[in-house]
SEKOL-363627 format. One record per residue (C-alpha): residue in three letters; x, y, z. Coordinates in steps of 0.02 Angstrom, whole numbers, plus 50000, padded with zeros to 5 digits. Last residue first. Example, Ala and Ser with C-alpha at 12.3 -4.5 7.8 and 13.67 -1.06 7.14 Angstrom:
SER506844994750357;ALA506154977550390;
REM end
This chain:
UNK502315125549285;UNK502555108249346;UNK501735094249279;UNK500535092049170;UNK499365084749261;UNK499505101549384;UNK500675106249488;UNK500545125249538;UNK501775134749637;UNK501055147949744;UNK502135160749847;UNK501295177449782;UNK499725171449899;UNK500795168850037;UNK500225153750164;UNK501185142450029;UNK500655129749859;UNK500285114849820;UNK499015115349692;UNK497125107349668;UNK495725112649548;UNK496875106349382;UNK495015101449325;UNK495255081449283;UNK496165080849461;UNK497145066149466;UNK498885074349498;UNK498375085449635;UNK497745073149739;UNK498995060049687;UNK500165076349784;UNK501025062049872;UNK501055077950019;UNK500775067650180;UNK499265074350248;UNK498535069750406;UNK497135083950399;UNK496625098950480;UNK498235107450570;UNK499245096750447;UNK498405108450294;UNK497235105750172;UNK496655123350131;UNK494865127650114;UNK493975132149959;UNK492435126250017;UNK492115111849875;UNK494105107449868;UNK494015104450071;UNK492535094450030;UNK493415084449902;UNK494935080850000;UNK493745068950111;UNK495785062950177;UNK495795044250198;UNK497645042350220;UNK497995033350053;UNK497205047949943;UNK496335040149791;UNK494555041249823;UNK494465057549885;UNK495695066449747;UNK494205055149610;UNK492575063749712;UNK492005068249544;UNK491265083149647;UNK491555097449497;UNK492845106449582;UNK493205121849466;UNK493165135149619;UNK494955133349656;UNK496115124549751;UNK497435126149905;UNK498565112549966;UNK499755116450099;UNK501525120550170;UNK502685135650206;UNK502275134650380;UNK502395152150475;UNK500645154650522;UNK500875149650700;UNK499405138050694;UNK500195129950526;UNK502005128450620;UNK501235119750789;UNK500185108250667;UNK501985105250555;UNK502725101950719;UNK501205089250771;UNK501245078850632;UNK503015077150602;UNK503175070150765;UNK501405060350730;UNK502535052650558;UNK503935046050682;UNK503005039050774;UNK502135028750639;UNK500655020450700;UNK498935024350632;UNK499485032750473;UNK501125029150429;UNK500805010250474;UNK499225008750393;UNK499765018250247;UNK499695003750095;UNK497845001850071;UNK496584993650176;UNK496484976150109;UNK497724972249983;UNK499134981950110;UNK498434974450270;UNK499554960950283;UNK500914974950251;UNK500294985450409;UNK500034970550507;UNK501544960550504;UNK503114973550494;UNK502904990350554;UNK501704985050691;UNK501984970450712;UNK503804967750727;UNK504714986650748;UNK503104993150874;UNK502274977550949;UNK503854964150981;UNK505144980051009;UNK504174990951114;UNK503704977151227;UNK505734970151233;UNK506214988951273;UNK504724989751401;UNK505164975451496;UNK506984980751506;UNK506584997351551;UNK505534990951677;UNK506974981051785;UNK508424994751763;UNK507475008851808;UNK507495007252007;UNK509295009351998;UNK508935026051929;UNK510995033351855;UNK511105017251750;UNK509025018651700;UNK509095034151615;UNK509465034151430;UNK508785017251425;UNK507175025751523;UNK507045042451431;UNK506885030951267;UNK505585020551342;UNK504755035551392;UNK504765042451201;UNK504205027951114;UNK502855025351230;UNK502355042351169;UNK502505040251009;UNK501665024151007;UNK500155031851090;UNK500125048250958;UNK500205034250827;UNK498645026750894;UNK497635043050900;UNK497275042850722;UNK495965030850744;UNK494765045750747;UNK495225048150573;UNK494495031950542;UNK492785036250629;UNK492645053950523;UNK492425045050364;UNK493945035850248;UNK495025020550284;UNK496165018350120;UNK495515006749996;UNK495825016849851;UNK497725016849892;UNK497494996049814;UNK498574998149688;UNK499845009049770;UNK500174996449918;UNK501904988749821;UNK502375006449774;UNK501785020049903;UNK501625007750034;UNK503375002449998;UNK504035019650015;UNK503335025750163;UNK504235013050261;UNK505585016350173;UNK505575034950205;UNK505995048650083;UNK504665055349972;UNK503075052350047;UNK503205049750218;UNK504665062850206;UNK502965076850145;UNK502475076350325;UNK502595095650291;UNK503665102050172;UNK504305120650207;UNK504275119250414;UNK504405100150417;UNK506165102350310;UNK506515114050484;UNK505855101050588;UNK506675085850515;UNK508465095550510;UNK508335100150699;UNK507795087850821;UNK508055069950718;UNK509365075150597;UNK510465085650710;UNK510085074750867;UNK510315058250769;UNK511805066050711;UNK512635068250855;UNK512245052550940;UNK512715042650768;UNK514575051250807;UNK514655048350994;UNK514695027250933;UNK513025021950990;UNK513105008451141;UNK511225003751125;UNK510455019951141;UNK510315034951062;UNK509735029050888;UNK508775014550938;UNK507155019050884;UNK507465022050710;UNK505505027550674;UNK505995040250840;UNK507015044950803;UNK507635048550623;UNK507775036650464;UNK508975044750349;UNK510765042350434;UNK510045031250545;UNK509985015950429;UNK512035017750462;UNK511665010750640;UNK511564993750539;UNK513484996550522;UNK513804992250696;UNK515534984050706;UNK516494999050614;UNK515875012650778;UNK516245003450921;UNK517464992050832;UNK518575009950802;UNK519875005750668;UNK518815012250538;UNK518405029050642;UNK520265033050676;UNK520985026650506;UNK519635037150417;UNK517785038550339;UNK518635029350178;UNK519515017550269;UNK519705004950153;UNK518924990250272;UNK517795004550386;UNK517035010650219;UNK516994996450130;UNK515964988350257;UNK514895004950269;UNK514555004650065;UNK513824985850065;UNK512304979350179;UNK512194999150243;UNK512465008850120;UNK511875000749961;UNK510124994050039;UNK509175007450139;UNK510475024650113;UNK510605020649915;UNK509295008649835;UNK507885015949965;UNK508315032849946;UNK508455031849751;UNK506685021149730;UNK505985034549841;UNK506595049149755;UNK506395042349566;UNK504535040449647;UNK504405058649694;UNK505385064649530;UNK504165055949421;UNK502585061549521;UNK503165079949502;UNK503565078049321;UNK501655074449282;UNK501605066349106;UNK500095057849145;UNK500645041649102;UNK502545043549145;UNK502245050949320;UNK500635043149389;UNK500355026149299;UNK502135025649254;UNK502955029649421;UNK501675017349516;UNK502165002749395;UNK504255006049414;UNK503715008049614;UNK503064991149608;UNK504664983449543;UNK506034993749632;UNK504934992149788;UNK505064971849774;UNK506734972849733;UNK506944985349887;UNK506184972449992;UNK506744958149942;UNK508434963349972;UNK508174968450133;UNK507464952450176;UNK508964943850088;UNK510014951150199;UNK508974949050376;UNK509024928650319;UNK510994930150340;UNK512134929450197;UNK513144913850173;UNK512274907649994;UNK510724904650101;UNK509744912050239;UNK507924906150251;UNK508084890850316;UNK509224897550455;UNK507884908550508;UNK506504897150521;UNK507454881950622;UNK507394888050798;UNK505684895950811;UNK504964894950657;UNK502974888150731;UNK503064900750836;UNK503804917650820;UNK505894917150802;UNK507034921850928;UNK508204907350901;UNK508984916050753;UNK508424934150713;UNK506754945350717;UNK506724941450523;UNK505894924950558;UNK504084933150631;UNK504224946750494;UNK504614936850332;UNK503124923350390;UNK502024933050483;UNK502084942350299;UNK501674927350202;UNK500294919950324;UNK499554936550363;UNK499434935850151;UNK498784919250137;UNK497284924350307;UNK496734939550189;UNK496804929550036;UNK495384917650145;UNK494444929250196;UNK494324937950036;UNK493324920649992;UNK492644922449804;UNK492964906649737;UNK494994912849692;UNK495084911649876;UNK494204898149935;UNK495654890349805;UNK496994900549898;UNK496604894450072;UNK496394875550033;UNK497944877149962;UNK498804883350133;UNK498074871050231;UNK498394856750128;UNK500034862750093;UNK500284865550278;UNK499494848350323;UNK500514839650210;UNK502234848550267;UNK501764844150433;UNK501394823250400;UNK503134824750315;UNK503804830450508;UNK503244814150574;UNK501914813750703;UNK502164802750867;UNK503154816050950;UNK501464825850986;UNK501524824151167;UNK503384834251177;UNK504534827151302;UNK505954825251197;UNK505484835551019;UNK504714827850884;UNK503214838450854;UNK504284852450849;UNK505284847750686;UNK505184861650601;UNK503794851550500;UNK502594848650639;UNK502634867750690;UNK502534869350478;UNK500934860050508;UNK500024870450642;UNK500424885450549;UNK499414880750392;UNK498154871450511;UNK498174889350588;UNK497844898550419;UNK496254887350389;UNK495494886650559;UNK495634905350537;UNK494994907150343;UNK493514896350403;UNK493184907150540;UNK493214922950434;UNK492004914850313;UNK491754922550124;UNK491144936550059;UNK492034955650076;UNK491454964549937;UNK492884976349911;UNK492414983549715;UNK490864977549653;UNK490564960449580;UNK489624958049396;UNK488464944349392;UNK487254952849269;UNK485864954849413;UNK487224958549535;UNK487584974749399;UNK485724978949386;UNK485244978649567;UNK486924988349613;UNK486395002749486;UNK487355015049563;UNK486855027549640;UNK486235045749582;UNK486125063049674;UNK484985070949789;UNK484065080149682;UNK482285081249732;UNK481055091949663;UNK479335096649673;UNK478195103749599;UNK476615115449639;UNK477275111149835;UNK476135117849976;UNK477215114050124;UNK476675105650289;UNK477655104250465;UNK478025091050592;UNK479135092350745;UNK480695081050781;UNK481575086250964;UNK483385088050970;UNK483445107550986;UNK482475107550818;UNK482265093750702;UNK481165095050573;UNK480055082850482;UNK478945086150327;UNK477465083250236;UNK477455090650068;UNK475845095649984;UNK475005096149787;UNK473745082449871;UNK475225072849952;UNK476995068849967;UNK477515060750107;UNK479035060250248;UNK480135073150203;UNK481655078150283;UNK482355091950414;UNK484065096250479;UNK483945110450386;UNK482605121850316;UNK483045134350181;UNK481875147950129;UNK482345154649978;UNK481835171949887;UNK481905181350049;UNK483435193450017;UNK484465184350149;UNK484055168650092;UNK484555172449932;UNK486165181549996;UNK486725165850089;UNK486475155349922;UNK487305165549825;UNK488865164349935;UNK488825145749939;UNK488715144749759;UNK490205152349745;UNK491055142449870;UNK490285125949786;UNK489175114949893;UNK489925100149982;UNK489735105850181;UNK487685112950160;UNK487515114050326;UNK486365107450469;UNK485885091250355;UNK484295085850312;UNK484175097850157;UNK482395105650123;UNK482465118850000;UNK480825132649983;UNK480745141849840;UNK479115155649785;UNK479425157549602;UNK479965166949481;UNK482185172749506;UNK481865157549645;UNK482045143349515;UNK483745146849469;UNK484535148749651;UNK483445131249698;UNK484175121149555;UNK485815128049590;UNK485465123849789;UNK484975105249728;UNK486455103149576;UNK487765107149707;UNK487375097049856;UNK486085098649993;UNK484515091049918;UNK482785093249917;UNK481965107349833;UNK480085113949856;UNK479005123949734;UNK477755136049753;UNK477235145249594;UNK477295161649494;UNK478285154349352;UNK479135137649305;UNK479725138649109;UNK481555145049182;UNK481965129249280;UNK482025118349103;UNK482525100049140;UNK482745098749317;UNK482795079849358;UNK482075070249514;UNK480385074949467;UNK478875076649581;UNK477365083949493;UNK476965066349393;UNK476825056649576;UNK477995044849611;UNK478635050049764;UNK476855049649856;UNK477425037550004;UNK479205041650038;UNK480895030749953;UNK481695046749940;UNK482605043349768;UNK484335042449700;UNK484445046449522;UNK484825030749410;UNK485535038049253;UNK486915046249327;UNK487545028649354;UNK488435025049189;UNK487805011649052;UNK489435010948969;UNK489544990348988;UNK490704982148847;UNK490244964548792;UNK491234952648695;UNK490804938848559;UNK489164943548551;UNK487624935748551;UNK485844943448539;UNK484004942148591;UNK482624953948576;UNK481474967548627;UNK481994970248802;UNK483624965648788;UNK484214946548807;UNK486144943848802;UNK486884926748742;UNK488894928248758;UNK490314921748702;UNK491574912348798;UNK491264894648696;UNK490534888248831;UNK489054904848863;UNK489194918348973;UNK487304924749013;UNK486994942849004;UNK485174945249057;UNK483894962549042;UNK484724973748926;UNK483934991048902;UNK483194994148720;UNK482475012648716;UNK483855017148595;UNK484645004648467;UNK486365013248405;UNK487105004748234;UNK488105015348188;UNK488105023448002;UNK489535033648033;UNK488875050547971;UNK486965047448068;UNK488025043348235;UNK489225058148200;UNK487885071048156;UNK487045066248335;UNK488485068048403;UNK488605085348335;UNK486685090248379;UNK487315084748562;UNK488475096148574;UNK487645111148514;UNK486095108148633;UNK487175106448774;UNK488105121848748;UNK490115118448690;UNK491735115848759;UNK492485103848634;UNK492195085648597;UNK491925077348429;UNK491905057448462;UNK493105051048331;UNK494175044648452;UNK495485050148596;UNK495215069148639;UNK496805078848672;UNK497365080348849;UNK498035093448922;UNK496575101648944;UNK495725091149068;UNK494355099449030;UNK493015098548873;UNK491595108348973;UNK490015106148947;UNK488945122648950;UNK487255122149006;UNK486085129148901;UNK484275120548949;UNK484585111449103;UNK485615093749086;UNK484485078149042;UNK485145078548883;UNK486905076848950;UNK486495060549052;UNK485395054048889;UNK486805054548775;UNK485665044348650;UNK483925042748727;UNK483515027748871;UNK483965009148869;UNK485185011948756;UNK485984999048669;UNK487304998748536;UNK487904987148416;UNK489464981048354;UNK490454973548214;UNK492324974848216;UNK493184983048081;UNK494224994048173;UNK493685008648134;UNK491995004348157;UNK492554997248322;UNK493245014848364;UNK491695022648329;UNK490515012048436;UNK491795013648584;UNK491655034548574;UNK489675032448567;UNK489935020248716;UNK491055030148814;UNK490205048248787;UNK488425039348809;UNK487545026548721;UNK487505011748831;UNK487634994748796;UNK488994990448688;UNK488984973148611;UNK490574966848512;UNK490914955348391;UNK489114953748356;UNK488324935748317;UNK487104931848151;UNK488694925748050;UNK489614916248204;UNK491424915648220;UNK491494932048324;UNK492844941948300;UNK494184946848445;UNK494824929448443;UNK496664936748419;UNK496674949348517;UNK497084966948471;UNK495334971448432;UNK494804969648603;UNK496394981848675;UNK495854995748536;UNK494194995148582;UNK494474995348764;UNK495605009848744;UNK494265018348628;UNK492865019348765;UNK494165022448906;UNK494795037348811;UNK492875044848797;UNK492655043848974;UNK494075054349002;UNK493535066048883;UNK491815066548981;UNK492285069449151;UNK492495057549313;UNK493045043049221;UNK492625030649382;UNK492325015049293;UNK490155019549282;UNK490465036349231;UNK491395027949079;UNK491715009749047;UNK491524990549115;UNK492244976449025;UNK491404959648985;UNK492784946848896;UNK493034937049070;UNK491524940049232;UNK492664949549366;UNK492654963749274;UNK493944968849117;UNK494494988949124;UNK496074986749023;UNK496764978149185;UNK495624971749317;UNK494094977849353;UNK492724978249540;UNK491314985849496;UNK491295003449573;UNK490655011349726;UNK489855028749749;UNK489505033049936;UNK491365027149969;UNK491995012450032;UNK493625010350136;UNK492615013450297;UNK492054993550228;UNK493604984350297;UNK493204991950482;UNK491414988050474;UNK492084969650412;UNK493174964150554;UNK491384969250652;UNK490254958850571;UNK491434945650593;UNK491544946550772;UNK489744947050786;UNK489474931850684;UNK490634922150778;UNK489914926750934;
REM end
């Protein structure tokens, strides 16, 4: 049971992975192993400039240490292995530098571009960015390109050892390293990994695969003539591949899907007429089982039932993409990004021993009556170091269990006290709350103050990496928003402003001298948070004046800004929002992702509707006797689960684990309200909000991998299709549109003469 229970905490965990997963790095792109860092396709540059930044950056970061030369005459002080964009561009800037390196290839120099068909252009994009390095770089043929690198390699005397693939990296005492190639031995102060993953082409796994007339590369399509050939794949390079070889020869492309979702528009289109002119013959939902004898033996499915068929195949090939080389990496001891290892149980029994002793510590234990009242409280604050150290050293071995249970324990911690004295959650109850407020202010004070301090920080990081960085003025303002909201209407306003307010009467003798209005000042949250989110807005004795305006703000202001901005609040203006776009930005890649977690969705359509009958029943239950009982229940229900747990506990637990919008996404009434107008407003065609993009998506999947509500914004970029809230959950951050190495993604409006594009730039 156990077992099973953990095998299902992890399913959800892993939606956050993608088909393509990454070592797991720290800052300047170090892995888990200390002085080996990880660059290029294999990091996640998604074109070749970009890949060419991180191969100086790490350079220049090496060379600014001060052990960044080895002390040994025969050792290296650093060894690059891989000669692509990133190592090439590495190789130069430690030969500016004056570091010693080598380079090794286990294949040709810029082997992923020389394995590109005869005369295909590389492009040089993003544009706005100038190339970092020596590395020449402009858009150029293949053939051109590569005779320039290979001009730089010869000009700069590197040291580049091709058909040399490294078998062992082994980190010796002294932090250096030993690493054995296939025709030698080496050591080297520091090691930087460029091998990439494009390199490794995903195969079929099928008897016959490795026969010399099946090829997982196209080389040169045009030197086929007059034969039969057969194509498997269903992304881009597979229906090119197919389009090419079918102007002379007889094509047939197998693809086991029923559509070909991730294909360009374009290519799309020339597909269709292909087929339609009788040059391809596609079969779907079909795969192959052998190769044989110059033959293809395949499966189809048709109306559910799986019937075999044979193709004469001259050559054959299949392109369905590369993987990464997890083999290799474990091999070297590198980790990969959200392996969850480790032992939920453990991590339980651990965070309840935690809890267990600060029970004994409050003073619990020795309560009249109680059958623990032999344990003094210092025996509690041992076990709940024990507990809690125990946690963090499993931790920093490798347990993600175990940070998991220390961050429930933090948050249950600032959540389950913040619900007010004498109400805390076990073990606090009684004595957590007034340990944690000091200097006369209440524990709810300095909560409030930790959080925008902790928002202020984070959000400084998440405006330079996205605004500053890339020089992207939308990002800037968007996080000078948040950061201003939160400091003003979340912090200044109500724990300071209102007080002065009411005591100087600046809103008026009438209204200052009014207790029902100057002795609830935390109804001043409601002037920006809007029912339902601020769930007590028309309840709870409200002054006539927060009635009003929750109306206005809630029922007409949200709806029309819905109209021209979508759920774009989440992102901009809310609190909640706020801190999961600052403190959780680090971890947005680990946002649930597939068609299960969107079915999830649901949740917040459940809390908005209990939401809404509890609010019908406190506005109800003095002229419905019958009322009074139920809406009690369910106001104390909707408090513990929706403004404790919910908003508070899980969601932020969750942060390092599943990204920072659990609560917007899954539970957020608030956010489904928004939701569902902006739906009603994109079916009407009157909304003034989406994402469009053009037909440069070249499937780097990064606008997938970095949207925090698990949008697949790639495929939507791939058909052309708008992301709207009719088909997606989108909350405008516009990190989509900002990480885009193509500028394919814009904001923009249902007009065509409406668009305004925001690209890296920023806006133009």
């Amino acid at each position: 049971m156990p077992n099973k229970i953990q095998k299902k905490v992890e399913a959800v965990f892993n939606s956050a992975n993608m088909q393509q997963r990454r070592p797991a790095l720290k800052a300047h792109n170090e892995s888990n192993i200390p002085g080996v860092y990880v660059i290029g396709d294999l990091a996640g540059a998604p074109v070749i400039k970009l890949a060419m930044a991180q191969g100086f950056d790490v350079i220049e970061h090496i060379a600014a240490k001060p052990d960044a030369r080895t002390g040994q005459p025969d050792g290296y002080d650093v060894m690059i292995v891989g000669a692509g964009a990133a190592g090439l561009n590495a190789a130069l800037a430690a030969k500016e530098k004056g570091l010693r390196s080598v380079v090794l290839e286990k294949s040709k120099v810029a082997n992923t571009i020389e394995d590109f068909p005869e005369g295909k252009w590389v492009y040089a994009e993003p544009d706005a960015a100038p190339p970092k390095g020596k590395l020449w770089l402009d858009g150029a043929r293949k053939e051109d390109l590569l005779a320039r690198w290979h001009q730089i390699v010869n000009k700069n005397d590197l040291d580049v050892r091709t058909q040399e693939g490294i078998k062992s990296l082994e980190r010796l005492e002294d932090r250096s390293f030993r690493v054995v190639s296939e025709k030698g031995e080496y050591h080297a102060r520091r090691v930087v990994l460029a091998t990439g993953q494009r390199g490794n082409p995903r195969k079929l796994d099928v008897p016959g695969e490795d026969q010399e007339w099946v090829y997982h590369r196209l080389y040169s399509p045009r030197h086929y003539k007059d034969e039969d050939i057969l194509v498997v794949g269903g992304g881009n390079s597979a229906v090119e591949a197919a389009l090419t070889l079918s102007e002379q020869n007889r094509v047939r492309l197998c693809h086991r899907g029923d559509d070909f979702p991730l294909i360009f528009k374009g290519n799309a289109e020339k597909l269709k007429k292909a087929v339609a002119d009788k040059k391809i013959e596609v079969m779907l939902n079909s795969q192959v089982r052998e190769f044989s004898d110059k033959h293809a033996a395949i499966e189809i499915e048709r109306e559910g039932k799986k019937q075999p068929a044979t193709v004469p195949c001259d050559h054959a090939f299949v392109l369905i993409g590369a993987e990464l080389p997890v083999k290799f990496l474990k091999s070297l001891g590198l980790k990969l990004e959200n392996e969850w290892t480790g032992n939920l149980g453990r991590a339980t029994a651990l965070t309840l021993i935690t809890l267990a002793g600060l029970w004994i510590l409050g003073g619990h234990a020795e309560a009249a009556g109680s059958s623990f009242g032999f344990l003094p409280r210092w025996l509690g604050a041992v076990a709940a170091l024990t507990g809690l150290g125990a946690l963090i050293v499993s931790g920093r071995r490798g347990d993600r269990y175990s940070w998991l249970g220390v961050s429930f324990l933090a948050f249950y911690t600032v959540y389950g006290v913040k619900v007010g004295a004498g109400n805390e959650f076990w073990p606090y109850r009684d004595w957590g709350y007034k340990t944690l407020s000091f200097f006369n202010r209440p524990w709810s004070f300095w909560y409030t103050v930790l959080y925008t301090l902790t928002m202020t920080v984070f959000g400084i990081q998440a405006l330079k990496r996205w605004g500053l960085d890339r020089r992207d003025k939308f990002q800037i303002w968007r996080y000078i928003s948040l950061l201003s909201f939160q400091w003003i209407f979340f912090f200044l306003i109500p724990e300071f402003l209102f007080q002065w307010a009411v005591r100087y009467q600046w809103v008026g003798a009438r209204l200052a001298s009014n207790p029902q209005f100057a002795g609830q000042a935390w109804r001043s949250y409601g002037i920006v948070y809007a029912w339902p989110l601020f769930f007590y807005t028309f309840f709870g004795d409200p002054h006539k004046i927060w009635v009003v305006w929750g109306l206005l703000l809630s029922f007409v202001l949200i709806p029309i800004f819905v109209l021209w901005h979508g759920k774009r609040y989440c992102s901009w203006i809310c609190g909640c929002g706020g801190l999961a776009e600052t403190l959780g930005d680090r971890w947005r890649h680990l946002a649930p992702k597939g068609p299960t977690s969107i079915k999830w969705e649901w949740m917040n359509l459940a809390v908005l509707g209990a939401a809404a009958v509890v609010t019908a029943m406190m506005i109800l239950r003095d002229s419905i006797g019958f009322l009074r009982h139920p809406t009690v229940w369910g106001l104390e229900t909707y408090h513990l689960f929706a403004d404790v747990w919910l908003v508070g506990i899980l969601p932020v637990t969750l942060y390092p684990f599943l990204g920072g919008k659990i609560w917007c996404r899954y539970w957020c009434p608030l956010a489904k309200l928004m939701h569902l107008i902006s739906k009603a407003y994109t079916k009407a065609g009157i909304s003034r909000y989406r994402i469009v993009s053009n037909d440069k998506c070249i499937t780097c999947m990064e606008c997938s991998r970095n949207c925090l509500v698990g949008i697949d914004v790639m495929s939507f970029a791939l058909r052309q299709e708008p992301i709207t809230n009719a088909n997606s959950s989108c909350i405008g951050c516009g990190v989509c549109v900002s990480i885009c190495p193509m500028d394919v993604l814009s904001f923009g409006t249902l007009k065509a003469p409406g668009l305004v594009q925001i690209g890296n730039a920023g806006l133009q």
